[in-house]
N, C-alpha and C positions, 0 to 999 in steps of 0.2 A: 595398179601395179603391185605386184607378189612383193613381199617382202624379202631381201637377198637373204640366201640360206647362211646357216649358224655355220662358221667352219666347225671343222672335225680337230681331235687332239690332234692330227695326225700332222691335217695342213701348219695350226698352230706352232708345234713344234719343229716344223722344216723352214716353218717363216722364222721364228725365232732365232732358230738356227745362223739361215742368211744371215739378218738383219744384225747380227752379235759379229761373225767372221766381218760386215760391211765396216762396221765399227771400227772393231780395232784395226783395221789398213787403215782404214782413212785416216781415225788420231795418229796413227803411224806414221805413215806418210806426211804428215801435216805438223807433226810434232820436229820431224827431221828438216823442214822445211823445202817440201818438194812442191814447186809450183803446182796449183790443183789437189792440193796433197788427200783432199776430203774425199773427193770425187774419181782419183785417181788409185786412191788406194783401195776403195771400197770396191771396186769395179773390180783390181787385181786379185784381191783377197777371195771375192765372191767366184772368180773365174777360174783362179786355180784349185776352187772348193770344186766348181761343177767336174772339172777336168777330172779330179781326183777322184772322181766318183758319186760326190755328197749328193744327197736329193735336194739341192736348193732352189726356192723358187717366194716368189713374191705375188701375193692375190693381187688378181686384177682388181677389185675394189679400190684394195691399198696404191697401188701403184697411180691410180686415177687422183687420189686426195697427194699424193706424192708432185704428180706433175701440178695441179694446182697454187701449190703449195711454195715451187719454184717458178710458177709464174706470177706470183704475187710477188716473190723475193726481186725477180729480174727488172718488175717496173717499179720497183721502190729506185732503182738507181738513177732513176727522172729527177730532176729536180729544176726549179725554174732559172737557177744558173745551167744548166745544161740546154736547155732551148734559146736562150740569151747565148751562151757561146756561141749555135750553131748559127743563131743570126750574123753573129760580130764577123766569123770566118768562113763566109759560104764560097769561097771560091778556093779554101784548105778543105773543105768539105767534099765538096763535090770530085776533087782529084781523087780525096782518100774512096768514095765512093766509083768513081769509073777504075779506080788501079785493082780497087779489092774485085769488083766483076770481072776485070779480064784474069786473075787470081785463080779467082775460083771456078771461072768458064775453063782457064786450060790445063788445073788439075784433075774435074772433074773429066776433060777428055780423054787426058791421059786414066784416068780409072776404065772407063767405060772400053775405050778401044785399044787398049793396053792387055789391060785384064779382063775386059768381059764384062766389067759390073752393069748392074740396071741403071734407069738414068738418076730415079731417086735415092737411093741406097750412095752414088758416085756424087751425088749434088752434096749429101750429107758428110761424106768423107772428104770431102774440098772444104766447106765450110770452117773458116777461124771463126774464133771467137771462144766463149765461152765452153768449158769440155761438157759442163752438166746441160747446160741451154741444147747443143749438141744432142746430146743421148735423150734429152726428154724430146725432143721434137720426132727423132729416130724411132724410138718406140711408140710415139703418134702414129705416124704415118707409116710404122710396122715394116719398115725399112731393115735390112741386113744389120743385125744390130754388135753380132761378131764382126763382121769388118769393117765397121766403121769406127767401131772403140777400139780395135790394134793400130789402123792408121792414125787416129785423133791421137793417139795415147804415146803413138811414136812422134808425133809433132811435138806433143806437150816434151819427152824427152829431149828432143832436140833444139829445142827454145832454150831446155835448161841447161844443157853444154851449152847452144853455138854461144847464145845472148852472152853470160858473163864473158867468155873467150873471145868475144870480142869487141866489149866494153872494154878489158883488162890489155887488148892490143893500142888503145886510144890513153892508158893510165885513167880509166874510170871504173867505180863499181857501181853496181846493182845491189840497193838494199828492199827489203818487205817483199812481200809475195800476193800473188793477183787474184787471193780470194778474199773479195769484197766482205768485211764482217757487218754483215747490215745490223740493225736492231740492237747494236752495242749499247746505245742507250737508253735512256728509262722513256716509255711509251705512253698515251696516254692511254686506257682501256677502253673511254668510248671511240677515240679514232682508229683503232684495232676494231675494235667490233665493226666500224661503216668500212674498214679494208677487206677485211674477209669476207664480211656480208656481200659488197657490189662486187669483188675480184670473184669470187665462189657464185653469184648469180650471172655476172658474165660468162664466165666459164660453162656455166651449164648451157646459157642461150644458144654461145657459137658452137657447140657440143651436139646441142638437139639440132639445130643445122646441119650437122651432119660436114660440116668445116673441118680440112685436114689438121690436126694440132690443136682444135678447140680450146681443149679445157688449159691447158698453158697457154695461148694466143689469148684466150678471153679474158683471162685472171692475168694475165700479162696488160693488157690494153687498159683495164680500169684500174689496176694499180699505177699506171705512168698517167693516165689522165690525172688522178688524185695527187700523183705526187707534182707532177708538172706543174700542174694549174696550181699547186701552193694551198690547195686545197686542206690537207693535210702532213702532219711530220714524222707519221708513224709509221715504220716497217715491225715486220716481225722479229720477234726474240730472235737472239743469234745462234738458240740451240735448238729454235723450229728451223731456222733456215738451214743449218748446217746439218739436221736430221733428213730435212728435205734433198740436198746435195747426195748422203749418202745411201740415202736411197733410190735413186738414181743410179748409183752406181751398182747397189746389190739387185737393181731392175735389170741393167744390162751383163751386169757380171754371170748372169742365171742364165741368160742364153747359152752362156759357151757348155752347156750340158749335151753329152752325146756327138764333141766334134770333134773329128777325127784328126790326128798329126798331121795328115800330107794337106787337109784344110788349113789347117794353123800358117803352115809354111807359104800356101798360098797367099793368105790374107798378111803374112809379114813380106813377103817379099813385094806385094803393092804397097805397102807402106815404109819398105826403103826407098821404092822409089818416087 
């Protein structure tokens, strides 16, 4: 196998570029305390760079060790109290599991024969859950990656009005924000090394498979076995995970290069509704 070519000053500097504008939205956003704030800002920051002109864009190499990177982060959230729970409460389980499918069967209808969308591109813009988990899987499977981060991005807003407004109808509040800080604490470096090692060789297996989502599904999989099975207690640093989130965001933020207004308006108005 060829060796991957040396970028150019050229690429270097437009990735740079990105990867600095992803930065400061996300600490931005994240520092004001906007749910997703890493993820969300970096996406905004990097999108209204493309809009505006800039040449931003993110090597696909990089974007490759990026999704990895966030599927290692996503199965650290396993833990053998989380498979214990799902034993204790399997009939709260299973509701939350058939309400979230018809959820997300009759958003994604309303995408598809509403607006038009394809069936994968509409399956991704119905999905809750996580905004970064979201965009990496989108840009796996090379899904509309403009419309699906206006929609997500418009949820993610509206979580953050409707939720407190109406908590605060009940006299309740909403405190902390729902970006997991994994890796907060001190790590051990050989359980790090067997994390990246088996999350990064799975990654590759389901990859050369030729499996939708591989290298996030694979490095996802064997980081939740490891952590499930109590096997080990290591996640990654909180400032690899959180570079990893924001890179995601300046992944999808790069797409909106080259789209046009009455696109925009397209893709907002499936996302009011």
């Amino acid at each position: 196998m060829a060796p991957p070519p040396i970028p150019t000053k050229t690429v270097l500097l437009r990735t740079g570029e990105t990867l600095s504008i992803a930065a400061v939205g996300g600490v931005a956003l994240s520092w004001l305390g906007f749910p997703a704030g890493l993820v969300t800002g970096s996406l905004l920051g990097v999108a209204i760079a493309a809009l505006a002109g800039r040449p931003v864009s993110v090597p696909v190499p990089l974007s490759r060790v990026i999704s990895v990177l966030v599927g290692i982060s996503l199965g650290a959230v396993v833990s053998p109290a989380t498979l214990k729970g799902l034993a204790t409460f399997p009939l709260s389980v299973a509701v939350l599991a058939v309400s979230t499918l018809c959820m997300v069967a009759a958003t994604a209808s309303y995408l598809r024969f509403v607006h038009g969308w394809d069936a994968q591109s509409a399956l991704f813009g119905a999905s809750p859950g996580a905004l970064a988990q979201v965009m990496a899987l989108s840009a796996e499977y090379k899904a509309d990656l403009r419309a699906i981060a206006i929609v997500q991005t418009m949820r993610v807003v509206a979580l953050t009005v409707g939720i407190p407004a109406g908590l605060s109808l009940f006299g309740l509040t909403a405190s902390g924000g729902v970006f997991a800080r994994l890796g907060s604490g001190p790590a051990s470096l050989w359980e790090l090394a067997v994390l990246v090692t088996a999350s990064s060789a799975s990654a590759l297996a389901i990859w050369w498979l030729r499996l939708p989502g591989g290298l996030m599904f694979g490095a996802m999989i064997a980081s939740a076995i490891l952590h499930g099975g109590g096997y080990i207690g290591a996640a990654l640093p909180w400032w690899v995970a959180s570079a990893a989130v924001i890179g995601i965001g300046a992944v999808t933020g790069s797409r909106f290069a080259n789209t046009d207004p009455r696109t925009l308006l397209r893709f907002l108005g499936a996302a009011l509704g």
